[in-house]
PAPA-573963 format. One record per residue: x, y, z of N, C-alpha, C, O in turn; residue number from 1; residue in three letters. Coordinates in nm, 2 decimals. Example, Ala and Ser with C-alpha at 12.3 -4.5 7.8 and 13.67 -1.06 7.14 Angstrom:
<site n_X="1.32" n_Y="-0.57" n_Z="0.78" ca_X="1.23" ca_Y="-0.45" ca_Z="0.78" c_X="1.32" c_Y="-0.33" c_Z="0.78" o_X="1.42" o_Y="-0.33" o_Z="0.85" nr="1" rest="ALA"/>
<site n_X="1.28" n_Y="-0.22" n_Z="0.71" ca_X="1.37" ca_Y="-0.11" ca_Z="0.71" c_X="1.29" c_Y="0.00" c_Z="0.79" o_X="1.34" o_Y="0.11" o_Z="0.80" nr="2" rest="SER"/>
//
This chain:
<site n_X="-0.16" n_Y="-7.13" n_Z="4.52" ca_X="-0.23" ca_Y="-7.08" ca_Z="4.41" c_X="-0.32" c_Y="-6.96" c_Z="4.46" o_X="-0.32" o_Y="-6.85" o_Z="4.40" nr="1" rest="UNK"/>
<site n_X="-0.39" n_Y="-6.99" n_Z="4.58" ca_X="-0.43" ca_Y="-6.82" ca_Z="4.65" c_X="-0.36" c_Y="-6.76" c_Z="4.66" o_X="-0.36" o_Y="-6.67" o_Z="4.58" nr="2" rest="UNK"/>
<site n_X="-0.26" n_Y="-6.77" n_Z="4.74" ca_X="-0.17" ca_Y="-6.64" ca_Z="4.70" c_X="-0.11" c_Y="-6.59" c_Z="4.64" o_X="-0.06" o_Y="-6.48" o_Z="4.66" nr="3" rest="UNK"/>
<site n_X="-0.12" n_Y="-6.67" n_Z="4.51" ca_X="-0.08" ca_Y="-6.62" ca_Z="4.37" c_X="-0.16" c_Y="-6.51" c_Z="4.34" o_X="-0.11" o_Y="-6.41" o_Z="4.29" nr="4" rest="UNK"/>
<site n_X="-0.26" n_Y="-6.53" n_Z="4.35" ca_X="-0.41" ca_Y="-6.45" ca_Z="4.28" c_X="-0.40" c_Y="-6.35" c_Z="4.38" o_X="-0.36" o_Y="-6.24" o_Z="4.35" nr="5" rest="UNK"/>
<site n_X="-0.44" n_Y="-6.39" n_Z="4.50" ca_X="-0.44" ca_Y="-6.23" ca_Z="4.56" c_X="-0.33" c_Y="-6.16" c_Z="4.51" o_X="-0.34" o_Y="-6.05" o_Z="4.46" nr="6" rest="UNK"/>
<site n_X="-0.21" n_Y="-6.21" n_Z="4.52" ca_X="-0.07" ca_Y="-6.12" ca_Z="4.50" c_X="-0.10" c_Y="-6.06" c_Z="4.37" o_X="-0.07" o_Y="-5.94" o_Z="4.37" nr="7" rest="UNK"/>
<site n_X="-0.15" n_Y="-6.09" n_Z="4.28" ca_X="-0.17" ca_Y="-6.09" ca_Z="4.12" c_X="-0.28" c_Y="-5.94" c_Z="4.15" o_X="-0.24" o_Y="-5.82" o_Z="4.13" nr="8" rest="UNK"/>
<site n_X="-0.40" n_Y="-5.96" n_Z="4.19" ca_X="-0.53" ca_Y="-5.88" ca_Z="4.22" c_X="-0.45" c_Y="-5.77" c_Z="4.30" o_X="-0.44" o_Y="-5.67" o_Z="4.23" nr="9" rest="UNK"/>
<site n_X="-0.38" n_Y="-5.76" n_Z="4.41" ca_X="-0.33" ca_Y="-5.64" ca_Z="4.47" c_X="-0.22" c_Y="-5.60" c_Z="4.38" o_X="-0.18" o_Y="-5.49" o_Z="4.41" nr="10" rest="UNK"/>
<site n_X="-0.16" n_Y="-5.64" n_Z="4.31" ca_X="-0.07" ca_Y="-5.55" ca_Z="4.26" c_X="-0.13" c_Y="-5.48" c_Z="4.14" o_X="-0.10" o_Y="-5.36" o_Z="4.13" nr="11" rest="UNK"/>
<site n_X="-0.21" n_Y="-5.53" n_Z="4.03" ca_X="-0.32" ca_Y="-5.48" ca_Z="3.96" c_X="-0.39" c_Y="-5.37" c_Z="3.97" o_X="-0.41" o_Y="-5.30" o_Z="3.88" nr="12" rest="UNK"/>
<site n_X="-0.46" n_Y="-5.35" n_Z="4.13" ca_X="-0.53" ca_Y="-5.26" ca_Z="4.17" c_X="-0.46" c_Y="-5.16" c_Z="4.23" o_X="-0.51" o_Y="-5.05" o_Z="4.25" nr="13" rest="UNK"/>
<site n_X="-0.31" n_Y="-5.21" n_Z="4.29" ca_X="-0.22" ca_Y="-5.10" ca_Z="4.29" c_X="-0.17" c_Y="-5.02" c_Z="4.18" o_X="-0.15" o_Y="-4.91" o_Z="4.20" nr="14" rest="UNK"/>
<site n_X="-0.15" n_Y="-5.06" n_Z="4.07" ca_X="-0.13" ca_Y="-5.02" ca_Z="4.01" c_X="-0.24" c_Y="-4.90" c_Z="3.92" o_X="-0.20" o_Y="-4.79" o_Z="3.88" nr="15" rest="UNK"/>
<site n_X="-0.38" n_Y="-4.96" n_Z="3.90" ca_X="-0.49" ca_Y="-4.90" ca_Z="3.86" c_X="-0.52" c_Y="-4.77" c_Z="4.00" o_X="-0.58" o_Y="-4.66" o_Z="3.97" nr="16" rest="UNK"/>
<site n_X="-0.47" n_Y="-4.79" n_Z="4.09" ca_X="-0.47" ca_Y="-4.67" ca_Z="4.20" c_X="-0.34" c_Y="-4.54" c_Z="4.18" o_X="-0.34" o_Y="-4.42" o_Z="4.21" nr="17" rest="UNK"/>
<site n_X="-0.23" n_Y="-4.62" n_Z="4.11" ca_X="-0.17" ca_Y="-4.49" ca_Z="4.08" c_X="-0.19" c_Y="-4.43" c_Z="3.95" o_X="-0.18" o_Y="-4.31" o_Z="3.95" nr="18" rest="UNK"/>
<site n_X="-0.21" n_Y="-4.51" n_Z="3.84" ca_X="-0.22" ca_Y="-4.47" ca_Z="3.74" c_X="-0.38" c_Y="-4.36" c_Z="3.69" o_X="-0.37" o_Y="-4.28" o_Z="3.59" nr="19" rest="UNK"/>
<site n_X="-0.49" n_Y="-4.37" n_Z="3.77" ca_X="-0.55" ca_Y="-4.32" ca_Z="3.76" c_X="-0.55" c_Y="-4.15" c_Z="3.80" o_X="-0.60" o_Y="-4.05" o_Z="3.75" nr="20" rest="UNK"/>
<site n_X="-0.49" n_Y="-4.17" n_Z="3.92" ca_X="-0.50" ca_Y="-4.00" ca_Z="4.00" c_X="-0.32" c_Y="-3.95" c_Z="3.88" o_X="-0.30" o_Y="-3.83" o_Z="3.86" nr="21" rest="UNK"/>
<site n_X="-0.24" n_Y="-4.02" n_Z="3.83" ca_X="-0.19" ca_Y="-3.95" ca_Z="3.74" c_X="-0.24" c_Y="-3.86" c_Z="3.61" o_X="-0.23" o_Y="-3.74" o_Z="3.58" nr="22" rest="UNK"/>
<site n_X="-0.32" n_Y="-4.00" n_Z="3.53" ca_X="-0.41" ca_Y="-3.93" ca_Z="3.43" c_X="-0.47" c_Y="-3.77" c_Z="3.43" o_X="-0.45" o_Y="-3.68" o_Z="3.35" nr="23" rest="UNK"/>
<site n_X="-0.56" n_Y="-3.76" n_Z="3.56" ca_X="-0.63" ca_Y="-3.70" ca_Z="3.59" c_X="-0.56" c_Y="-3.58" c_Z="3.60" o_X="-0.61" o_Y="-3.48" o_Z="3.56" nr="24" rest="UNK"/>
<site n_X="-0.43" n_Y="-3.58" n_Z="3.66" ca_X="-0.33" ca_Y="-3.46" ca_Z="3.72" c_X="-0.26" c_Y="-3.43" c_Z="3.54" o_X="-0.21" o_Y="-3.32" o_Z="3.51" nr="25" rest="UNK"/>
<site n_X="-0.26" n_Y="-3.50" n_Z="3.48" ca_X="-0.20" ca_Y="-3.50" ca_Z="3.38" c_X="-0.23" c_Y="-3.39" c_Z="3.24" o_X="-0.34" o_Y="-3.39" o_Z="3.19" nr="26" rest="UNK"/>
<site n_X="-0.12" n_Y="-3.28" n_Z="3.20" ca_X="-0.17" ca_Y="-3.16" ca_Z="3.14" c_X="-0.19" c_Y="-3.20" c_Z="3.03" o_X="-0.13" o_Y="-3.29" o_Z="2.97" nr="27" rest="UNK"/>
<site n_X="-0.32" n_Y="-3.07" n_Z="2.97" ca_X="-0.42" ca_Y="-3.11" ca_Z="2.80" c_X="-0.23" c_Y="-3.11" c_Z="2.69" o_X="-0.11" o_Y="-3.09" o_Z="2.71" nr="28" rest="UNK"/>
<site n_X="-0.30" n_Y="-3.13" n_Z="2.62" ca_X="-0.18" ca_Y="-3.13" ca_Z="2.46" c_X="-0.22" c_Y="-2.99" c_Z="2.47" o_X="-0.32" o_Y="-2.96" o_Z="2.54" nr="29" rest="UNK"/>
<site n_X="-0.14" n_Y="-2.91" n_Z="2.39" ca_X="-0.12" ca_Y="-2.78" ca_Z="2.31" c_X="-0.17" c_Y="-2.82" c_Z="2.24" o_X="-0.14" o_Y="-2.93" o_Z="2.19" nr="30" rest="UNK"/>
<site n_X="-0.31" n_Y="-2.73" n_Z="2.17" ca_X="-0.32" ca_Y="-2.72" ca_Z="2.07" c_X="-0.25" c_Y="-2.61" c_Z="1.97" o_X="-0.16" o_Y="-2.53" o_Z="2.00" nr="31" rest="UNK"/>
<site n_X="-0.31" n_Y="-2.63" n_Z="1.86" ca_X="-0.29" ca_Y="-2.53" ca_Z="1.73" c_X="-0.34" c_Y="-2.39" c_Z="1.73" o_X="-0.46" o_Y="-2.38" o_Z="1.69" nr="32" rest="UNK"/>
<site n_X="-0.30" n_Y="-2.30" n_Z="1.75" ca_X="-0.36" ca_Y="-2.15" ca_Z="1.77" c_X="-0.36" c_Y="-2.13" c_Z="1.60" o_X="-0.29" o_Y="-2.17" o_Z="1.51" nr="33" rest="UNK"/>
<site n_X="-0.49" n_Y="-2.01" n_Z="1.62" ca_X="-0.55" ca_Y="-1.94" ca_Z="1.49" c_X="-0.45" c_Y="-1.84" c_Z="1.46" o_X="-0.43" o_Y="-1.80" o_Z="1.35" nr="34" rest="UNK"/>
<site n_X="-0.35" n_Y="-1.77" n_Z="1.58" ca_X="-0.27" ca_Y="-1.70" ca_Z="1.58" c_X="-0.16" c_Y="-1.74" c_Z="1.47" o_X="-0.11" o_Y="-1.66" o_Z="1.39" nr="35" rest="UNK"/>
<site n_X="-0.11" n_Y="-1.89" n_Z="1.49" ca_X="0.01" ca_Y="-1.87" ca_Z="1.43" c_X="-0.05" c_Y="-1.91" c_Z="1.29" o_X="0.01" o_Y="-2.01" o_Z="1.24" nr="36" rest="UNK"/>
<site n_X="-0.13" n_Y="-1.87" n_Z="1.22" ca_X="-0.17" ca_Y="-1.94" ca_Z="1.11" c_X="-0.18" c_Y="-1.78" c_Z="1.04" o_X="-0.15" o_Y="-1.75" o_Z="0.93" nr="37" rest="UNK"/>
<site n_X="-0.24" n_Y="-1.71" n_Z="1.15" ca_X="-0.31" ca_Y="-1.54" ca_Z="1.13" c_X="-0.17" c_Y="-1.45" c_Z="1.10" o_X="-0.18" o_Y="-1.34" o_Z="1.05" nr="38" rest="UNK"/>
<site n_X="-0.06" n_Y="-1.50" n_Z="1.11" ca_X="0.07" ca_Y="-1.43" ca_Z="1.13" c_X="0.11" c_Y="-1.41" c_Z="0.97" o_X="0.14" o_Y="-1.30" o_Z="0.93" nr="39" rest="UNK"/>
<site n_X="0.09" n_Y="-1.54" n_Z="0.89" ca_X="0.14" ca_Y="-1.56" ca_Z="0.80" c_X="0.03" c_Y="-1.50" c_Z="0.66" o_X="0.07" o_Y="-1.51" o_Z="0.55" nr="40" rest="UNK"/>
<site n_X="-0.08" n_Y="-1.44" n_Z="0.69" ca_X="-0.14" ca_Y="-1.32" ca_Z="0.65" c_X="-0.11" c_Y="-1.29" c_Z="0.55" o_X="0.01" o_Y="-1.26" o_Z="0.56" nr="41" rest="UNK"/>
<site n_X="-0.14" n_Y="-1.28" n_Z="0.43" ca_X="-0.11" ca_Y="-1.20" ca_Z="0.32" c_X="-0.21" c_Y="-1.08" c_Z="0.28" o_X="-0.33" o_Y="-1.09" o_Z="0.27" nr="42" rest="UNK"/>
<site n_X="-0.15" n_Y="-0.95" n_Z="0.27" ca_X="-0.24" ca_Y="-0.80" ca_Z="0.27" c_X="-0.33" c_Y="-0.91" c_Z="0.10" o_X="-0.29" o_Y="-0.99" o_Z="0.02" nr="43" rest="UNK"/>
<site n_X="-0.47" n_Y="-0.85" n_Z="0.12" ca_X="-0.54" ca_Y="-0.89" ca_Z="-0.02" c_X="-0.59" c_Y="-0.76" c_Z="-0.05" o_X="-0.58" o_Y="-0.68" o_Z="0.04" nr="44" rest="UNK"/>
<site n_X="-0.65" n_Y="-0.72" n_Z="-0.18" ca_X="-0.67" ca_Y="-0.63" ca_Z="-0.27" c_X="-0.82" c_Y="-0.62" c_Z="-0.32" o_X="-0.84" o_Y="-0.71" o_Z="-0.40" nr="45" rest="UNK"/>
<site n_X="-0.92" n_Y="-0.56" n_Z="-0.30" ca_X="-1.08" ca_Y="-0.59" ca_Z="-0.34" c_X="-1.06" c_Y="-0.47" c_Z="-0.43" o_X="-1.01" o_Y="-0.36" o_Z="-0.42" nr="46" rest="UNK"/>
<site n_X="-1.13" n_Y="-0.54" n_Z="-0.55" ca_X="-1.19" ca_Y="-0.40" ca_Z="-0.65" c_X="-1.29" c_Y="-0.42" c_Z="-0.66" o_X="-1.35" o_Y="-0.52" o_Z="-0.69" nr="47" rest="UNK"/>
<site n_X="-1.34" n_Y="-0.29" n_Z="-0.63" ca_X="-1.49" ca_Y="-0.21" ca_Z="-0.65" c_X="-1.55" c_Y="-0.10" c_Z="-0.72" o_X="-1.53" o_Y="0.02" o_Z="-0.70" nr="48" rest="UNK"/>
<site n_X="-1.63" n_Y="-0.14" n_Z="-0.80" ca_X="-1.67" ca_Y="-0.05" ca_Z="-0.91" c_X="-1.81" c_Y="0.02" c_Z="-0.88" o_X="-1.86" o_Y="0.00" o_Z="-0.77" nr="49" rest="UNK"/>
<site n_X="-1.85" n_Y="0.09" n_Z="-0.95" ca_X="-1.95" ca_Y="0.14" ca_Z="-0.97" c_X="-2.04" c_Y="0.23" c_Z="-1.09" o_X="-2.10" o_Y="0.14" o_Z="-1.03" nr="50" rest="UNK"/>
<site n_X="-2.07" n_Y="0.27" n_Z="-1.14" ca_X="-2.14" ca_Y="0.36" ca_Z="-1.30" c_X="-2.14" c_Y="0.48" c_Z="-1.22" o_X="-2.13" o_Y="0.47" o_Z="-1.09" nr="51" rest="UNK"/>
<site n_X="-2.15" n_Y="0.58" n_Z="-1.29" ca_X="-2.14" ca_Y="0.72" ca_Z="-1.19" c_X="-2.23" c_Y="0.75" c_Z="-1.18" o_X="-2.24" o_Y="0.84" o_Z="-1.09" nr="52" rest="UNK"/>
<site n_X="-2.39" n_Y="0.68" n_Z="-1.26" ca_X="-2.52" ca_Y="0.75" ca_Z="-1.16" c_X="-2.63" c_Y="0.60" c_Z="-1.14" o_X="-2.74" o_Y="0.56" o_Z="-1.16" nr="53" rest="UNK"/>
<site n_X="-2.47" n_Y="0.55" n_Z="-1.05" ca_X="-2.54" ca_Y="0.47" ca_Z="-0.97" c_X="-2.44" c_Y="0.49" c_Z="-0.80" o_X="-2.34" o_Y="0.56" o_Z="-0.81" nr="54" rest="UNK"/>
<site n_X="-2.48" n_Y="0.44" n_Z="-0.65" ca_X="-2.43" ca_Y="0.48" ca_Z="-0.62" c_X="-2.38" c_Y="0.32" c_Z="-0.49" o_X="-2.30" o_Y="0.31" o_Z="-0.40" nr="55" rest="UNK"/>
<site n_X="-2.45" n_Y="0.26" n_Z="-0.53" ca_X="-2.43" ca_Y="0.10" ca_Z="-0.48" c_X="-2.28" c_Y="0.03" c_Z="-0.57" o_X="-2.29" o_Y="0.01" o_Z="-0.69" nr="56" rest="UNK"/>
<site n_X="-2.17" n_Y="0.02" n_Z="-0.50" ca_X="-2.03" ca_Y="-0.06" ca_Z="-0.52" c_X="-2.06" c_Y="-0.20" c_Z="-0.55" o_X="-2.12" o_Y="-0.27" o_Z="-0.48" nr="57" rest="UNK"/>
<site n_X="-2.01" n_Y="-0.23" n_Z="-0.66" ca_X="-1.97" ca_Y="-0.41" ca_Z="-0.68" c_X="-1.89" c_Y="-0.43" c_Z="-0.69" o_X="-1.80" o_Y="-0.35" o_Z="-0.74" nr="58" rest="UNK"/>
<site n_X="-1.85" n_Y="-0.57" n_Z="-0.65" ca_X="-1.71" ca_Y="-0.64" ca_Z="-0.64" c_X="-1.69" c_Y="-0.69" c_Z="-0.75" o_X="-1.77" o_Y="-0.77" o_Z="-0.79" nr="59" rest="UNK"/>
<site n_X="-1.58" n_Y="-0.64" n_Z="-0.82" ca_X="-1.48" ca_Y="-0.69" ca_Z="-0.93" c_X="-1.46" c_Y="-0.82" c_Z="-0.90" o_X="-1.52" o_Y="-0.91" o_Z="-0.95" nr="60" rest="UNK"/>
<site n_X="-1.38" n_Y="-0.82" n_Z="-0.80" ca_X="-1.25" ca_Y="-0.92" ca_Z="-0.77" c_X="-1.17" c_Y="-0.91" c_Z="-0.66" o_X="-1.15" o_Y="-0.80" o_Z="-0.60" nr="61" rest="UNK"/>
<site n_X="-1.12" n_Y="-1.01" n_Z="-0.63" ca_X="-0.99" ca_Y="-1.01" ca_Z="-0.49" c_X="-0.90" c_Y="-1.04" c_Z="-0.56" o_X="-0.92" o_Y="-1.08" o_Z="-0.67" nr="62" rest="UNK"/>
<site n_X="-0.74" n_Y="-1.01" n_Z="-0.50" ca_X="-0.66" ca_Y="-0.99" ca_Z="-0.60" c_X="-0.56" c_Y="-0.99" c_Z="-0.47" o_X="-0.59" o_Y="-0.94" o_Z="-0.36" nr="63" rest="UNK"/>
<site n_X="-0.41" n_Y="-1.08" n_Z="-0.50" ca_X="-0.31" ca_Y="-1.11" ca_Z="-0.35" c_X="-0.19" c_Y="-1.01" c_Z="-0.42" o_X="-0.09" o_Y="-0.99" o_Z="-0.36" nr="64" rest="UNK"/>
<site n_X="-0.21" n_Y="-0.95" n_Z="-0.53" ca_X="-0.08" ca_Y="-0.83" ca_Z="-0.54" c_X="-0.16" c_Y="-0.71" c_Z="-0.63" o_X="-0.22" o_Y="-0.70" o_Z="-0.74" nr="65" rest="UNK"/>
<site n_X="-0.13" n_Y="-0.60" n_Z="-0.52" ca_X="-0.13" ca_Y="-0.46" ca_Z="-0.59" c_X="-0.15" c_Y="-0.45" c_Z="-0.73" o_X="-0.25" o_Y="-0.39" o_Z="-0.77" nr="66" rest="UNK"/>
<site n_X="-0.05" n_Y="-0.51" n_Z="-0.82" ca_X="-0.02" ca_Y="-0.46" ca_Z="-0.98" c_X="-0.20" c_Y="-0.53" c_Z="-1.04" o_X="-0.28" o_Y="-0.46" o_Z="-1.11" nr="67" rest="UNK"/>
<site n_X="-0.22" n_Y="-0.68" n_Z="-0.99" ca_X="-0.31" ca_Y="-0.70" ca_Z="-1.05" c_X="-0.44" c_Y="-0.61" c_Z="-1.06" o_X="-0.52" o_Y="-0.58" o_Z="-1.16" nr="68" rest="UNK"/>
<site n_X="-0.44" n_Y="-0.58" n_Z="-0.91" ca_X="-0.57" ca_Y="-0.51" ca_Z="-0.88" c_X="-0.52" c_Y="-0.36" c_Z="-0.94" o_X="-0.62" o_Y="-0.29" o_Z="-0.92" nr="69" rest="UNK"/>
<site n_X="-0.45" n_Y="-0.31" n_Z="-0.99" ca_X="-0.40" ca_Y="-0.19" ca_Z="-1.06" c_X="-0.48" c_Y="-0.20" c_Z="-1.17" o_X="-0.56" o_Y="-0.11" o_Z="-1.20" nr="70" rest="UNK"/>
<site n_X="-0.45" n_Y="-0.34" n_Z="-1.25" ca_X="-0.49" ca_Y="-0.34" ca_Z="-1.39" c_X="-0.60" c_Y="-0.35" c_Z="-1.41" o_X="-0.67" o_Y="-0.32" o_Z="-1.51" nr="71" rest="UNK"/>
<site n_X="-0.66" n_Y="-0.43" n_Z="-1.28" ca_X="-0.85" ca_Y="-0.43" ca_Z="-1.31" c_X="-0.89" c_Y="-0.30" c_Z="-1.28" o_X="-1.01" o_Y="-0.27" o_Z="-1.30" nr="72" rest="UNK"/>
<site n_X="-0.80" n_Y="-0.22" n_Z="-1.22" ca_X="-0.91" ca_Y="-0.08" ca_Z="-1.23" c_X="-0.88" c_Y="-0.04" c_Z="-1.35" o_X="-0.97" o_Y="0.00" o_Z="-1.42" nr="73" rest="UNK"/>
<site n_X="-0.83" n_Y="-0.04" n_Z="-1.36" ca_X="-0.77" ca_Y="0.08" ca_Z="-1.52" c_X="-0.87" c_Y="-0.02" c_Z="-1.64" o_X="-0.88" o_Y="0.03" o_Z="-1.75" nr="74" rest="UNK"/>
<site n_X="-0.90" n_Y="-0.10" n_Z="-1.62" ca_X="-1.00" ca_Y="-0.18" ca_Z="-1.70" c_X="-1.13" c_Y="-0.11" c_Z="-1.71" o_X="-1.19" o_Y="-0.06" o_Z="-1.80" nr="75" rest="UNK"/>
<site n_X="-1.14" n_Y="-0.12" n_Z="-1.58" ca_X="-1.31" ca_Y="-0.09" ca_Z="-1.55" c_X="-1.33" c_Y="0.06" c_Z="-1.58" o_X="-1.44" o_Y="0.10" o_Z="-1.63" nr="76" rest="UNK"/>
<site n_X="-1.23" n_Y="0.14" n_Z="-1.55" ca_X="-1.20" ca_Y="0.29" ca_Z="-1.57" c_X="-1.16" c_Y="0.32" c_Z="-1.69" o_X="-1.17" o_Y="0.44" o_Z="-1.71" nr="77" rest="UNK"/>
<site n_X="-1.12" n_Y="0.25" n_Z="-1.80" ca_X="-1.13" ca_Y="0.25" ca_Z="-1.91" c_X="-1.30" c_Y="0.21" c_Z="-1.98" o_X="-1.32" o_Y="0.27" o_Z="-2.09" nr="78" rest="UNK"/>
<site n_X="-1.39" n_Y="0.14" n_Z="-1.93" ca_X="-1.52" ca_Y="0.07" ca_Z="-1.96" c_X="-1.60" c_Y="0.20" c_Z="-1.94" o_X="-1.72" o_Y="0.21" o_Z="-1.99" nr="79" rest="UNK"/>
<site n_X="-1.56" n_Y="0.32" n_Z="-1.87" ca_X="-1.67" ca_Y="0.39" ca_Z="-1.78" c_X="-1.66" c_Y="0.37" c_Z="-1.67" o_X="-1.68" o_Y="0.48" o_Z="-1.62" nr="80" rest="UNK"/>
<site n_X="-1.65" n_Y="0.30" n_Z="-1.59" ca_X="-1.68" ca_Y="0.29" ca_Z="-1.47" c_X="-1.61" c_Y="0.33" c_Z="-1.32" o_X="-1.52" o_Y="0.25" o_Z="-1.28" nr="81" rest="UNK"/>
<site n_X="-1.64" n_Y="0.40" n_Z="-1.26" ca_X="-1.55" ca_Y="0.45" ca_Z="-1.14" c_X="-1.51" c_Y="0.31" c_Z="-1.02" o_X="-1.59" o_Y="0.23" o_Z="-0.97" nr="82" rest="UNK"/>
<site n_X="-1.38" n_Y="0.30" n_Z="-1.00" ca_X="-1.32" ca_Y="0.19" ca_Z="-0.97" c_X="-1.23" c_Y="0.20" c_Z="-0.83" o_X="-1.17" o_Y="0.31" o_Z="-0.83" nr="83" rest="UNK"/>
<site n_X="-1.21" n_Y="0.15" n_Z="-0.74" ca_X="-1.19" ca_Y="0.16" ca_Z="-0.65" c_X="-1.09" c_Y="0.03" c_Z="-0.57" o_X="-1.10" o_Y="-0.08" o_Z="-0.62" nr="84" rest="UNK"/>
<site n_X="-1.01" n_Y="0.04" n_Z="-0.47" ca_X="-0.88" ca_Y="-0.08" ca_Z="-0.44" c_X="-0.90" c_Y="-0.04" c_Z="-0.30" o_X="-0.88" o_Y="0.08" o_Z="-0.27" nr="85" rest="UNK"/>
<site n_X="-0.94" n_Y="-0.17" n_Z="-0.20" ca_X="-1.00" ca_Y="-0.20" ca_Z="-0.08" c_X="-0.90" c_Y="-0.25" c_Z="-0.05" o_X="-0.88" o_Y="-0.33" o_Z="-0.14" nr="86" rest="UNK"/>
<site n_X="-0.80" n_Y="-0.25" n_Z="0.03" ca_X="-0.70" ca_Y="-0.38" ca_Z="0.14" c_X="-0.78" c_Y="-0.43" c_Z="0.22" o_X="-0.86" o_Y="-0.36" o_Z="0.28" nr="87" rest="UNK"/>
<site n_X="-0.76" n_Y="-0.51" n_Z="0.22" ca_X="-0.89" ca_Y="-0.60" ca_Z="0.33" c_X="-0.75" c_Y="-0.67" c_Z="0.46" o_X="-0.78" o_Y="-0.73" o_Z="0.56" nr="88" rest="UNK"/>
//
């Protein structure tokens, strides 16, 4: 029965002796990069207005296709107001 236990206890702490200095040697996970998320990017569209005797810009709107941000200026430039298309 002692020799059971010792045999039991040293193979246990042999084992806890290799498995630890593995862990430690062992490479992080890959993370998730901002890159591959940055790739998939879509150009966006800011309109910016202004009154002509004023000289501070406000934001209309963000807009993910050209035609929309077309039509909000031709709005605001129809209203009076001097209008402007930002690609961000």
């Amino acid at each position: 029965m002692n020799k059971l236990m010792v045999t039991l206890i040293s193979l246990a702490t042999l084992g806890l002796g290799i498995a630890v200095p593995l862990q430690a040697n062992a490479q992080p996970v890959k993370q998730t990069t901002k890159v591959a998320l940055e790739s998939k990017h879509r150009p966006e569209y800011r309109v910016q207005y202004h009154h002509p005797n004023q000289k501070k810009w406000i934001n209309a709107g963000t807009f993910r296709d050209r035609a929309s941000a077309d039509k909000e200026v031709q709005k605001l430039e129809h209203k009076g107001y001097t209008a402007q298309i930002v690609t961000l």
